[in-house]
C-alpha positions as CSV (number, residue, x, y, z in Angstrom):
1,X,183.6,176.3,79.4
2,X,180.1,174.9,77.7
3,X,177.8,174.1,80.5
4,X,177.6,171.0,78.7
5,X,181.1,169.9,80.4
6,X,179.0,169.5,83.8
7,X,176.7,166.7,82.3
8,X,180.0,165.1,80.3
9,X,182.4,165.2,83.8
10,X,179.5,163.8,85.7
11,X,178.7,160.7,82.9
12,X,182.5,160.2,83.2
13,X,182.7,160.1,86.8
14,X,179.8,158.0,87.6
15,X,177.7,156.8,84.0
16,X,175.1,154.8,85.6
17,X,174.0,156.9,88.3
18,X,170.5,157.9,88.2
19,X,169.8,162.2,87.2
20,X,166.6,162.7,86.3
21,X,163.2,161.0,87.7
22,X,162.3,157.8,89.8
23,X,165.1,156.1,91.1
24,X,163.7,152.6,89.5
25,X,163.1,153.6,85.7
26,X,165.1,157.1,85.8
27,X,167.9,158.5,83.0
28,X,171.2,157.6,83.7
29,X,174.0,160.4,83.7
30,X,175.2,158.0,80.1
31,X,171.4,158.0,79.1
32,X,170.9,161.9,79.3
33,X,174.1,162.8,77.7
34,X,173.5,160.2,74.8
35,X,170.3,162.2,74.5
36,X,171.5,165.6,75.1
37,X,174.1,164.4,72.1
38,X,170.8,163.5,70.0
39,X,168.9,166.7,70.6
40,X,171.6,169.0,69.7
41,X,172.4,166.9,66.5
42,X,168.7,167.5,65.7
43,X,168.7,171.2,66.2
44,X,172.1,171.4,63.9
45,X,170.4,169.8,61.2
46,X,167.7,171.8,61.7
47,X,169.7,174.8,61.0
48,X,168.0,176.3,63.8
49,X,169.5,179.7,66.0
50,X,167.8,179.6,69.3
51,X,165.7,176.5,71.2
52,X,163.6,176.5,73.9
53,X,161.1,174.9,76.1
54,X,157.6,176.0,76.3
55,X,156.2,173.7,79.4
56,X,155.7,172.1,82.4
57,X,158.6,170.5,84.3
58,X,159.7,167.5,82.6
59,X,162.6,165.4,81.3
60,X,162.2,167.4,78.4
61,X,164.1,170.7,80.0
62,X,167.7,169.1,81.1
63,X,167.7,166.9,77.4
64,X,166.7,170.6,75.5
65,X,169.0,172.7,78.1
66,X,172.1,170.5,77.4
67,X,171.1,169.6,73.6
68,X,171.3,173.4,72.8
69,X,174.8,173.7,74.8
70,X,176.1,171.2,72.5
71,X,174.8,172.1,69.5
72,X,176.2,176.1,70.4
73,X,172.7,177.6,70.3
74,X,171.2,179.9,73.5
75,X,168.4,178.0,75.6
76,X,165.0,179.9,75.7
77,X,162.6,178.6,78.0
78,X,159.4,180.6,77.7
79,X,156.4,181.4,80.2
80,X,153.8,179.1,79.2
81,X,151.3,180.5,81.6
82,X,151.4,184.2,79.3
83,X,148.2,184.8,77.6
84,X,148.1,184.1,73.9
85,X,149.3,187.2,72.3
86,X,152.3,187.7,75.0
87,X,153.4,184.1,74.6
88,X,153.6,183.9,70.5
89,X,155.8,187.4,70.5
90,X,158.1,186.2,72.9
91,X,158.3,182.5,70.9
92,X,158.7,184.4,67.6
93,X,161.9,186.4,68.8
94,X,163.5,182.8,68.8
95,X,163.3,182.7,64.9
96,X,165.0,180.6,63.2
97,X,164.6,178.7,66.0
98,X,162.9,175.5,67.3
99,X,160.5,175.2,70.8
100,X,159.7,171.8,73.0
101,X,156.2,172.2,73.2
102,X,153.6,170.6,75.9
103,X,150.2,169.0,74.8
104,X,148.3,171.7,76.1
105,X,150.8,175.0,74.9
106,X,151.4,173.1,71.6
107,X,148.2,174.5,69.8
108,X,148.7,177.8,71.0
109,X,152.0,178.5,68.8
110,X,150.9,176.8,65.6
111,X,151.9,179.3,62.9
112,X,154.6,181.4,64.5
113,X,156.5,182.2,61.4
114,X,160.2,181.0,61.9
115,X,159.9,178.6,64.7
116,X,159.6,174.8,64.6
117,X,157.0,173.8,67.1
118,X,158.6,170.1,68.5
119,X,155.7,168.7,70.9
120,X,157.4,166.9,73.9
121,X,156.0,163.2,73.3
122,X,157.9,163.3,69.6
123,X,161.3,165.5,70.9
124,X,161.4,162.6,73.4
125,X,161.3,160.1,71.3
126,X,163.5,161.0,68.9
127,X,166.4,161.5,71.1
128,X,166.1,157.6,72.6
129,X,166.6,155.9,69.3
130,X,170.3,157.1,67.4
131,X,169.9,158.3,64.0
132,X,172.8,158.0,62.4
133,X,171.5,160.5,59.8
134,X,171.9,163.6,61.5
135,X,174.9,162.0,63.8
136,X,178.0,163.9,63.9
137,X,180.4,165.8,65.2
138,X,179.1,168.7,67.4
139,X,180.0,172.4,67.0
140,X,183.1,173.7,69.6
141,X,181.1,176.6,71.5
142,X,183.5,179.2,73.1
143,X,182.7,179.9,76.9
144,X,181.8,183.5,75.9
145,X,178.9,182.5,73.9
146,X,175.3,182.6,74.8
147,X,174.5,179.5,77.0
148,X,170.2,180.5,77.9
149,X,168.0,183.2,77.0
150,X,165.4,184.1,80.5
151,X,162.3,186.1,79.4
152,X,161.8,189.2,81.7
153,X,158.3,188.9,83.4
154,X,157.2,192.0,81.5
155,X,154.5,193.7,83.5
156,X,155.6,197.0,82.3
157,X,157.0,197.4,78.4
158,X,158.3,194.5,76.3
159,X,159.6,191.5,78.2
160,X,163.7,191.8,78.0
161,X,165.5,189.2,77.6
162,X,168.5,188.3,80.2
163,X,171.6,186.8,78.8
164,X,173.3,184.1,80.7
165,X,176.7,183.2,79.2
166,X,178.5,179.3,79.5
167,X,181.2,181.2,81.3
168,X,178.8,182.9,83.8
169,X,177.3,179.7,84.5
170,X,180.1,177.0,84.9
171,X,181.8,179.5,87.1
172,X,178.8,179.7,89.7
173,X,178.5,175.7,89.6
174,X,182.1,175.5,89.8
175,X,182.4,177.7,93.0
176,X,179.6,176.6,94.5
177,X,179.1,172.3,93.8
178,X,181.7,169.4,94.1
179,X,181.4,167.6,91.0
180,X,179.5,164.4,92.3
181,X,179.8,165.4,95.9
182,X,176.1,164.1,96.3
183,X,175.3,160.9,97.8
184,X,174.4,158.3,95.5
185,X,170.1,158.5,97.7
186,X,170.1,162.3,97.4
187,X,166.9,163.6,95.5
188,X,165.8,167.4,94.8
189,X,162.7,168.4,94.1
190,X,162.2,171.0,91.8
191,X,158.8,172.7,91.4
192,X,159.6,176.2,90.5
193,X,159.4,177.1,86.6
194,X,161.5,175.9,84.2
195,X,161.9,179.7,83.3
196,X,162.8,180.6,86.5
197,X,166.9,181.0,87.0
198,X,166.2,178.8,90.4
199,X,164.4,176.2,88.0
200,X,167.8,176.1,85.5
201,X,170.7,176.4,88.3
202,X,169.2,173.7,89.8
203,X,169.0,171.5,86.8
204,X,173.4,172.9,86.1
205,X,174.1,172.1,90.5
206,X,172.3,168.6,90.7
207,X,173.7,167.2,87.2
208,X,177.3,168.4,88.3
209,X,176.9,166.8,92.0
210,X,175.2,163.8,90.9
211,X,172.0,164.7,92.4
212,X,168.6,163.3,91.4
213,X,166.0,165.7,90.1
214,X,162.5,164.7,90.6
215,X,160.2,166.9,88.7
216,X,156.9,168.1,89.9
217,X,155.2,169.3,86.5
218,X,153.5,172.3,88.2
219,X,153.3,173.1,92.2
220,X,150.8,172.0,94.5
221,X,151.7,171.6,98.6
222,X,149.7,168.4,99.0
223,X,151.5,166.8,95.8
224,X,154.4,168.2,97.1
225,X,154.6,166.7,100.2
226,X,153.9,162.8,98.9
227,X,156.2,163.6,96.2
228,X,158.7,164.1,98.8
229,X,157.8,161.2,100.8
230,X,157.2,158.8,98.2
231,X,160.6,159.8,96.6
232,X,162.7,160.0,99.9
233,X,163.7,163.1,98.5
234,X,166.2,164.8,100.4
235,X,166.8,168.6,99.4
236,X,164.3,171.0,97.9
237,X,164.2,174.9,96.2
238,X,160.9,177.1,97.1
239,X,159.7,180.2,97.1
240,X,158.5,181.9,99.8
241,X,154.7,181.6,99.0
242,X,155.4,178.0,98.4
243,X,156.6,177.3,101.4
244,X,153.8,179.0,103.5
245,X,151.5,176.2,102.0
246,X,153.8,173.3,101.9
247,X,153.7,174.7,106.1
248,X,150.1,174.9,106.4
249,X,149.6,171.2,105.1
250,X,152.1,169.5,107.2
251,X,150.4,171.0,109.7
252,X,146.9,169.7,108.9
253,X,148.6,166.4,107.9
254,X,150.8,166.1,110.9
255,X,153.2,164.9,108.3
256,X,157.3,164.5,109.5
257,X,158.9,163.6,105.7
258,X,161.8,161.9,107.3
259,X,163.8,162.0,104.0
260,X,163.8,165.6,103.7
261,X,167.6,166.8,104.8
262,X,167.6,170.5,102.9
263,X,165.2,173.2,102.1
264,X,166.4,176.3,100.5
265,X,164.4,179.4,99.8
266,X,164.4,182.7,98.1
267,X,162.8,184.8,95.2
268,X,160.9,186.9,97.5
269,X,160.5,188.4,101.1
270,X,160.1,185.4,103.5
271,X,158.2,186.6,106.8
272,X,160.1,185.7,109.8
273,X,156.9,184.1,111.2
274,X,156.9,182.0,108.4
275,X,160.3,180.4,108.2
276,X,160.0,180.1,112.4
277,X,157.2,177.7,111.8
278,X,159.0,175.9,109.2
279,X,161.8,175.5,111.1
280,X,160.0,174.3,114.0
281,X,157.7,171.6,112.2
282,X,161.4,170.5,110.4
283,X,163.8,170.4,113.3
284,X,166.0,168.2,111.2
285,X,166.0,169.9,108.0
286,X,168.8,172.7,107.3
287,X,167.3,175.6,106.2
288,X,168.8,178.1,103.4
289,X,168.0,181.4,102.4
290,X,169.5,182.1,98.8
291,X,169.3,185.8,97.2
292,X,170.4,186.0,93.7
293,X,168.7,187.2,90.5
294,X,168.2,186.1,86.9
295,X,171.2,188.8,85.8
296,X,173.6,187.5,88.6
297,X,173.4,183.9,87.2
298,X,171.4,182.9,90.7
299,X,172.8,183.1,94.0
300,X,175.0,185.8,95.5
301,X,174.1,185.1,99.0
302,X,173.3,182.4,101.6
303,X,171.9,182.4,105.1
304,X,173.3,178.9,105.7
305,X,171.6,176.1,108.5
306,X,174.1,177.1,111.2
307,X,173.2,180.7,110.9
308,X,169.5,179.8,110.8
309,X,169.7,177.8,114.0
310,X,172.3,180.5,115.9
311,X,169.4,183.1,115.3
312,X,166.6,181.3,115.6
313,X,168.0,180.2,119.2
314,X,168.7,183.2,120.0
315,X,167.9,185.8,122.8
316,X,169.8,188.9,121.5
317,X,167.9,191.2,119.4
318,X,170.6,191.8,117.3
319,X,171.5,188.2,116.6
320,X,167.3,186.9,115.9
321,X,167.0,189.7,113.3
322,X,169.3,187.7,111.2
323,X,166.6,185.2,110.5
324,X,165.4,187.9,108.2
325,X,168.3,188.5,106.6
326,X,170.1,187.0,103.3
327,X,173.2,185.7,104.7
328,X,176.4,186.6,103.7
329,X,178.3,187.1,99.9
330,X,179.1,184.0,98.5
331,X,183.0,184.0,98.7
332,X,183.1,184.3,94.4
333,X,181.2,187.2,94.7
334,X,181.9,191.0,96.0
335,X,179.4,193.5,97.0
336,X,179.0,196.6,98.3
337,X,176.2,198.8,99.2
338,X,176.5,202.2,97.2
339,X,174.4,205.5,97.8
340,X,172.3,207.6,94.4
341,X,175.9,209.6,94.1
342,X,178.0,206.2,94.0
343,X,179.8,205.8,97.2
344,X,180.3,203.0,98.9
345,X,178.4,203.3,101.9
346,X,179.3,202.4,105.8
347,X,177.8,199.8,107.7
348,X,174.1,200.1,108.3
349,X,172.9,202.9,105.9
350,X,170.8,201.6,103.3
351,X,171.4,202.1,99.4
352,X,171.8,200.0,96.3
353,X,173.0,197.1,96.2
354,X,176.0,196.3,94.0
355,X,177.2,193.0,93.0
356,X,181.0,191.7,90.8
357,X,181.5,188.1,90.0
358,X,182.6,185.7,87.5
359,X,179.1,184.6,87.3
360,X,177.5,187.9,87.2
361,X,175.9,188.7,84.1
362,X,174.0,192.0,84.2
363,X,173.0,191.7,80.5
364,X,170.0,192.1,78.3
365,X,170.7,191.0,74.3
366,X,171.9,194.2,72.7
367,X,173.1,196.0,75.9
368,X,175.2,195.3,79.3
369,X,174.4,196.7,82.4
370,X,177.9,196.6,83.8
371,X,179.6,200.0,85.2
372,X,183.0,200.6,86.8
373,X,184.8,198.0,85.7
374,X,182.3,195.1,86.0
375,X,179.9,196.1,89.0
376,X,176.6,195.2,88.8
377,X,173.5,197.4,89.9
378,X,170.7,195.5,91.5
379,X,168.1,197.2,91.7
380,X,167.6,196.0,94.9
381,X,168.1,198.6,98.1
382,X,169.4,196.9,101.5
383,X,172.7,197.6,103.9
384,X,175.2,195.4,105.3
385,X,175.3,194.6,109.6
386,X,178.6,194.9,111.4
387,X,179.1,191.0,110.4
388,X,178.5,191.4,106.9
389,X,175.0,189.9,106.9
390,X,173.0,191.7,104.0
391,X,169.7,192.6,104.8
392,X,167.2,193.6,101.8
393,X,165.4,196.4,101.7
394,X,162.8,196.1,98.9
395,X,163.1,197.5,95.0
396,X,164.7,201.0,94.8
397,X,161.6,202.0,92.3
398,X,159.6,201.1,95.3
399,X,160.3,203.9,97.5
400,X,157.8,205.7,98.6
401,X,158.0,209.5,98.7
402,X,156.2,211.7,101.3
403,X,156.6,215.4,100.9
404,X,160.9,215.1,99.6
405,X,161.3,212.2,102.0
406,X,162.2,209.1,101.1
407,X,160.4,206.3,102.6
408,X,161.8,202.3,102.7
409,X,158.3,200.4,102.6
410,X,160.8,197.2,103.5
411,X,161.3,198.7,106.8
412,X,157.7,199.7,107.5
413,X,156.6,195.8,106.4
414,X,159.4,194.3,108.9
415,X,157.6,196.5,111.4
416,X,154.2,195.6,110.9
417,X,155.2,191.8,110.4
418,X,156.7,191.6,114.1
419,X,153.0,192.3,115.2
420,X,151.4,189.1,116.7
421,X,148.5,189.1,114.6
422,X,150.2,189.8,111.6
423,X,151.0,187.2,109.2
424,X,151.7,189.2,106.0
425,X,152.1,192.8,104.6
426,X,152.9,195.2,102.1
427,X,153.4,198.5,102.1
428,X,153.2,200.9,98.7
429,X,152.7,204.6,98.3
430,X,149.4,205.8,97.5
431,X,148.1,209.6,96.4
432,X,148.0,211.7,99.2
433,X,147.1,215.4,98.0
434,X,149.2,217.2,100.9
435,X,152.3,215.3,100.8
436,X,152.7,213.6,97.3
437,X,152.4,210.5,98.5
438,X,151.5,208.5,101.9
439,X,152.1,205.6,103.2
440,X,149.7,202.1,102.3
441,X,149.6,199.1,104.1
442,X,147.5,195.7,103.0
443,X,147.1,193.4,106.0
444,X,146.9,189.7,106.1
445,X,146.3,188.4,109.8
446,X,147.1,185.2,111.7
447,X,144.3,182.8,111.7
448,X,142.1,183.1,114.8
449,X,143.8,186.7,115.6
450,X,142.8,190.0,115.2
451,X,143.7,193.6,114.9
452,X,142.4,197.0,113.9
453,X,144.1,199.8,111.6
454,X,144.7,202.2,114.8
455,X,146.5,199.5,116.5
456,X,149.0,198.9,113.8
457,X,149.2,202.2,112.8
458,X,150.2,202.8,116.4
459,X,152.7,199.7,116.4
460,X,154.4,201.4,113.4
461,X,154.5,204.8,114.8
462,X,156.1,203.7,118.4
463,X,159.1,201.9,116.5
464,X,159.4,204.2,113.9
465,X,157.9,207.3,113.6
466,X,154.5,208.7,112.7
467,X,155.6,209.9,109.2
468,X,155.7,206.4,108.5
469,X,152.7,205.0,109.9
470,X,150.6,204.2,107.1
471,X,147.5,206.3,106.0
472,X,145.8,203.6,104.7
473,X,145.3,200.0,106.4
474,X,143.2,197.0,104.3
475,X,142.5,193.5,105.6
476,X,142.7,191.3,103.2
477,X,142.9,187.2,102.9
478,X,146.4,186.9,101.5
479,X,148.8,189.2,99.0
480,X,149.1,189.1,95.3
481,X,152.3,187.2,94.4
482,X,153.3,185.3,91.1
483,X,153.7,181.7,90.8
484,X,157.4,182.4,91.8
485,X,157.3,184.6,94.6
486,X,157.5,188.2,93.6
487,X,155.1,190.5,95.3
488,X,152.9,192.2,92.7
489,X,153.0,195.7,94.4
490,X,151.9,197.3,91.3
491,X,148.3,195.3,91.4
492,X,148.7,196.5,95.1
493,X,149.5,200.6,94.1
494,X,146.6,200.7,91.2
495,X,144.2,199.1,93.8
496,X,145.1,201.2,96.6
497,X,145.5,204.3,94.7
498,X,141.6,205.9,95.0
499,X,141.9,204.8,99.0
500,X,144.0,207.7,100.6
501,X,142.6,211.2,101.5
């Protein structure tokens, strides 16, 4: 099915509800369709292949997202925080193609040969107004074809482009949303990215519930939090480093945001001390931990609110750890957690994990990553508890190897995180002229606490072993991550690397 049938079934079902913005002067689930409808006639007569969006959050990314499924063209929304160079190369692989432009990104792709540069004032106006010149009947679009276009963040090589399909798409909103299940008062916020998977799945989820979206054009805590009191928005998406200072300001605010029902989070490792503060400033709110990926069409697993209160109210060991964890498989979705040589492993050991789905993807344009009959590989290493709870265990190209041993620097960074004074950490190999490679730690400490390197060294030796206790130990105010959550362990590994000896 076109993803476009999710904005059709909900204007059918419930035309005047409000989908997009303030619930006084909003668009209508009739109003975005009718301009969906004009959007993708404008790209048809524009003959172009490909559209994207080169922005901020706006109105401007559901109109363009559904105008494209209509007119049977894939949906490209670009990184407009890229420097100069990196942005125009990725914009010119959408040729013949048309872009949705900001004020301030607009002057920056003048002259891409092959792309129509649309800024978002004009493209907005010219879908509110019919033109019955370029009105007509819309391409069919088979479910097979490419529905959006997600730009690799490129730190090493060309950026590659992940291919979403309608198909892969409609089946995780169908298995996962009743089509307008929301309440007519529910709001989300969105603040991640609009080139961020989380960023489009939750444009597909809220338009198929009947859930508002209030935009926030880029993230900042303190306009996060009046956004979500002055909206009485109800559920919100974050990633972990946004939540750590959406935390810290309700905490120097004192703030309660009554509204708020439903926080999920994901992208990135969240520390257990941080989603134990959040919960405990937000006793009312249920808390979700989603883990999916851009290839997987989103999620693939949820640590739902009852599991988050269960844990966090619990005594047993066992039971707390699965704060940390990623929840179970959605029930669409197998996986299994397979060693180098294939085999599916038992309970507990750690390997790759391996994902199959209707709405798993695993493609980059001109090659799929599918193997043994639709698997796909991750990437990711983790292993499964005796309840089926997946735990993650960091990238598999992030292992660190000391002298032919392989070490998990996920297990060695849940280790130094249960430390009091520890707030943060990362752990990445760095040159070691006896062994290969040794073991390096970057530190980021609780306010008003303190600790030395011997102590955690120590703390990592006692619980695991001193082959793992890291050789090198820096203090630092707070980790590199990227405006959605991933930890930048390379900028960590090439800063690290003249440390050890």
């Amino acid at each position: 099915m076109n993803i476009a049938l999710l904005l059709e079934m909900a204007a059918e079902g419930a035309p005047d509800r409000v989908l997009v913005g303030s619930k006084q002067d909003g668009l209508t689930a009739a109003e975005l369709l009718a301009r969906s409808r004009r959007a993708a006639a404008r790209f048809v007569s524009m003959g172009v292949e490909q559209a994207g969006v080169v922005d901020l959050n706006s109105e401007a990314v559901p109109v363009a997202l559904f105008g494209a499924a209509l007119a049977g063209v894939p949906f490209a929304p670009v990184n407009y925080r890229l420097p100069d160079e990196q942005l125009r190369a990725l914009v010119a692989r959408l040729a013949p193609g048309a872009v949705v432009a900001g004020p301030d990104v607009e002057p920056r792709l003048a002259g891409v040969d092959g792309v129509d540069v649309l800024p978002r004032a004009a493209f907005l106006d010219a879908v509110v107004a019919p033109d019955e010149a370029v009105a007509g009947d819309l391409p069919f679009v088979d479910p097979d074809e490419i529905a959006v276009l997600l730009f690799t963040s490129g730190t090493t090589g060309e950026p590659k482009a992940a291919v979403l399909r309608h198909r892969h798409l409609t089946s995780y909103v169908f298995t996962t949303v009743e089509c307008l299940g929301a309440g007519d008062d529910e709001a989300q916020l969105v603040s991640v990215p609009p080139y961020h998977v989380a960023g489009l799945a939750s444009v597909l989820t809220c338009v198929y519930a009947g859930r508002r979206l209030v935009y926030l054009p880029a993230f900042d805590a303190e306009t996060w939090v009046a956004t979500v009191e002055a909206e009485g928005v109800t559920q919100a998406m974050v990633v972990p480093t946004m939540l750590r200072r959406i935390v810290d300001v309700i905490e120097q605010q004192g703030a309660t945001l009554p509204s708020l029902r439903h926080v999920s989070y994901g992208g990135g490792r969240t520390p257990l001390e941080l989603i134990e503060r959040a919960m405990k400033l937000l006793p009312n709110v249920d808390f979700v931990n989603a883990y999916g990926l851009t290839e997987t069409s989103s999620t693939i697993a949820v640590l739902g609110p009852e599991d988050h209160r269960k844990a966090f109210a619990s005594t047993n060991p066992a039971e707390r750890t699965r704060l940390g964890s990623a929840g179970r498989p959605l029930p669409s979705v197998e996986l299994e957690i397979r060693s180098t040589e294939g085999d599916v492993l038992p309970i507990g050991e750690r390997g790759e994990i391996f994902v199959r789905g209707e709405q798993i993807a695993g493609e980059y344009v001109g090659r799929s990553l599918l193997v043994d009959g639709g698997w796909f590989p991750t990437n990711d290493a983790g292993y499964l508890d005796d309840e089926g709870f997946l735990y993650l265990d960091g990238r598999l190209d992030d292992v660190i190897v000391r002298g032919g041993e392989n070490l998990s620097p996920g297990e060695i960074e849940e280790t130094l995180l249960s430390h009091p004074a520890v707030a943060d950490a990362a752990v990445v190999g760095v040159p070691d002229p006896e062994w290969g490679e040794g073991v390096g730690a970057v530190i980021v400490l609780v306010g008003g606490e303190a600790a030395t390197a011997d102590e955690l060294r120590d703390w990592v030796r006692e619980r695991l072993r001193s082959t793992k206790a890291p050789t090198v130990v820096e203090f630092r105010d707070a980790l590199p991550y990227t405006e959605t959550g991933k930890l930048l362990r390379r900028v960590l590994r090439d800063e690290l690397g003249g440390s050890a000896g």
